[in-house]
C-alpha positions as a Markdown table, in Angstrom:
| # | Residue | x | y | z |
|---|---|---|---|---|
| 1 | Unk | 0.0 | 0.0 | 0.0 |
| 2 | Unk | 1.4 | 3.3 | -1.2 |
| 3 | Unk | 0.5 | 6.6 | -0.2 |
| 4 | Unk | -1.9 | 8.0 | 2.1 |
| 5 | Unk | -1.6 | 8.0 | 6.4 |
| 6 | Unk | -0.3 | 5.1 | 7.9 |
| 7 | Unk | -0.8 | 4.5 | 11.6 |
| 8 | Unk | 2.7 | 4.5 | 13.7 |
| 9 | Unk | 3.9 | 6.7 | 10.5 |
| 10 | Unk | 5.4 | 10.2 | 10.6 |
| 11 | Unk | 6.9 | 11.8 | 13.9 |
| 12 | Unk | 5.4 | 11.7 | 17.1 |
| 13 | Unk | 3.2 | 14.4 | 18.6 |
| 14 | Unk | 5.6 | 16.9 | 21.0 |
| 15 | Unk | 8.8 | 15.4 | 19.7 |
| 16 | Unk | 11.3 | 18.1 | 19.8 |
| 17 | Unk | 13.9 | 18.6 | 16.3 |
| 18 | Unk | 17.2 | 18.5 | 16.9 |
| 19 | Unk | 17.7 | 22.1 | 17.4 |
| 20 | Unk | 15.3 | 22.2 | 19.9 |
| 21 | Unk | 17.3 | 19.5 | 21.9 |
| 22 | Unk | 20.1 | 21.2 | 21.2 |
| 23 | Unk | 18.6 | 24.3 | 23.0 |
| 24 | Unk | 17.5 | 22.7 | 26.2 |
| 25 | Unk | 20.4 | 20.8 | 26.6 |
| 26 | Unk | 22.3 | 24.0 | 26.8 |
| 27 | Unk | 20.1 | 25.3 | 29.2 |
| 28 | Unk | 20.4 | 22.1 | 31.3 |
| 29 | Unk | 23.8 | 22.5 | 30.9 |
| 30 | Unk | 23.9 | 26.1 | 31.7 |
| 31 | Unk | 22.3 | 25.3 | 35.5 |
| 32 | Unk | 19.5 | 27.7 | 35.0 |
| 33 | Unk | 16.1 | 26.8 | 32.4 |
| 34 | Unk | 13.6 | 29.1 | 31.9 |
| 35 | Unk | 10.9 | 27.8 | 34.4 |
| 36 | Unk | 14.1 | 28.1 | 36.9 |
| 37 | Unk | 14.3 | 31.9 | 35.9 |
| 38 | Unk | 10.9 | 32.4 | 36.1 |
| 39 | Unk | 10.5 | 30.7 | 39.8 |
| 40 | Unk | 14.0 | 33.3 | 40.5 |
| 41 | Unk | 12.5 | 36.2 | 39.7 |
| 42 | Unk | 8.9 | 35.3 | 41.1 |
| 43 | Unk | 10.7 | 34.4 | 44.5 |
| 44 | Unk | 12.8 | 38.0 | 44.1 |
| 45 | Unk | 11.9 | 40.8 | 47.1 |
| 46 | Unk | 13.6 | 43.2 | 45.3 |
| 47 | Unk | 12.0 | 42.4 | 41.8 |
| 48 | Unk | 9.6 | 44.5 | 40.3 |
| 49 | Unk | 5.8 | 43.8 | 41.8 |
| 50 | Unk | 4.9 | 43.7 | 37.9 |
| 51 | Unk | 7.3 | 41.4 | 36.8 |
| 52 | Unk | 7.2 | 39.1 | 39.3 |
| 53 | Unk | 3.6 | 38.8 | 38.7 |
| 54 | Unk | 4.2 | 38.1 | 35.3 |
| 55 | Unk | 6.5 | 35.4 | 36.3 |
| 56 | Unk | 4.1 | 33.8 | 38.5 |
| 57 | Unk | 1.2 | 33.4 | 35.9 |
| 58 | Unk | 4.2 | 32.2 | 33.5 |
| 59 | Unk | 5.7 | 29.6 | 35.8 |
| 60 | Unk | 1.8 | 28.4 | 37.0 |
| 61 | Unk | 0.7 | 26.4 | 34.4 |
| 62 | Unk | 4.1 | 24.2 | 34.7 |
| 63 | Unk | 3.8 | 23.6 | 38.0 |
| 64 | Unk | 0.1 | 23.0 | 38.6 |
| 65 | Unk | -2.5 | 21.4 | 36.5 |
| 66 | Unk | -5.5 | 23.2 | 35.7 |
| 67 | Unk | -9.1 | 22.4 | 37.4 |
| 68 | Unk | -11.5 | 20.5 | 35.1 |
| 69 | Unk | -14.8 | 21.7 | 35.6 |
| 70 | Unk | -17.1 | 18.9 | 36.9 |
| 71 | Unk | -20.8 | 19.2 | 37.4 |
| 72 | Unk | -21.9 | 18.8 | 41.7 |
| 73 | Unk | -24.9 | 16.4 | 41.8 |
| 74 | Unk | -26.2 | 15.9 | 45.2 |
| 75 | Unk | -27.9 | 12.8 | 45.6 |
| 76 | Unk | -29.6 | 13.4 | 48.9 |
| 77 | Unk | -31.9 | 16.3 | 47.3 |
| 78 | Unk | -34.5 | 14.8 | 44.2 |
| 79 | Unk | -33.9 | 16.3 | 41.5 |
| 80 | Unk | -36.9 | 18.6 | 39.9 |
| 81 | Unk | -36.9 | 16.5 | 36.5 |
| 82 | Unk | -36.8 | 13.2 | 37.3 |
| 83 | Unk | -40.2 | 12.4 | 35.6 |
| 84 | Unk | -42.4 | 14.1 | 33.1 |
| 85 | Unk | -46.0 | 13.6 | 32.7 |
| 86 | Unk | -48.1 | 14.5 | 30.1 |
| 87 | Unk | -52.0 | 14.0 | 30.2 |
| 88 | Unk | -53.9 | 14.8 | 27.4 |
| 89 | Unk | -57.2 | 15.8 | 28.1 |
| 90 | Unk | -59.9 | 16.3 | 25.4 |
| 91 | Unk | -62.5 | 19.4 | 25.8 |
| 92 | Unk | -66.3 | 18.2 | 27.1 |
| 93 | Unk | -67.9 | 19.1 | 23.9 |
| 94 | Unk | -65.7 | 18.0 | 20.6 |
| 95 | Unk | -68.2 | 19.5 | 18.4 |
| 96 | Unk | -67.8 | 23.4 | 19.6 |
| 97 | Unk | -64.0 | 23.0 | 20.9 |
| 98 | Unk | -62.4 | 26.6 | 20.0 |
| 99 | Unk | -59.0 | 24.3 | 18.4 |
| 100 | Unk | -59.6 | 22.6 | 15.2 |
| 101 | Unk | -59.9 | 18.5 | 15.9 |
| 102 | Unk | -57.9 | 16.7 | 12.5 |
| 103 | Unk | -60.3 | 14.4 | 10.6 |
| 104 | Unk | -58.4 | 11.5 | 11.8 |
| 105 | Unk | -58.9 | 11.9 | 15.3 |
| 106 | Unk | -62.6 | 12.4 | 15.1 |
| 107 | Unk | -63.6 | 8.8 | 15.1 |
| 108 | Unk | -63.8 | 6.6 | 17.9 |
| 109 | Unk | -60.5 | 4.5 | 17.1 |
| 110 | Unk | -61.3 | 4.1 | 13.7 |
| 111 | Unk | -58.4 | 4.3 | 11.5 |
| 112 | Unk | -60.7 | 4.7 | 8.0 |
| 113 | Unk | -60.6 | 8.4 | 6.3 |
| 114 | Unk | -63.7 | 9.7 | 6.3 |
């Protein structure tokens, strides 16, 4: 089979290029990555208020995941919808009823057009 997507084909999703690698290996190297910086200056007294704000909301997402939102049910209260219940009730008079009655549901069960 030629052509077209092949499962297991292709490179793998978040793989990094090798000047990618190359970079955060030197960064390794270097003692100090960015999410080090960013925690540096966050934890800095005499840093900027601003910037180490900045920092914070940069570095977050790195070091904690974020919150799913997930609906509460409480089982202990019922719930309003549980059930639904529709009764159809038909007017006392058919003949003088103010909403039209279709031909079909003027006989008694019968199923025959009129």
């Amino acid at each position: 089979m030629r052509g077209g997507k092949r499962p297991g084909a292709g490179r793998r999703r978040g793989s990094q290029n090798k000047r990618t690698r190359a970079i955060a290996d030197a960064a390794a190297r270097s003692g100090l990555t960015p999410l080090e910086y960013m925690l540096a200056v966050m934890r800095d007294p005499n840093a900027d208020p601003h910037d180490r704000l900045e920092m914070a909301k940069a570095a977050a997402p790195y070091l904690h995941p974020r919150l799913a939102a997930v609906a509460h049910i409480d089982d202990r209260k019922p719930r309003p919808f549980d059930r639904i219940e529709v009764v159809i009730v038909e007017p006392p008079n058919r003949e003088n009823s103010p909403v039209p009655i279709p031909q079909a549901a003027k006989g008694a069960g019968s199923t025959k057009p009129n």
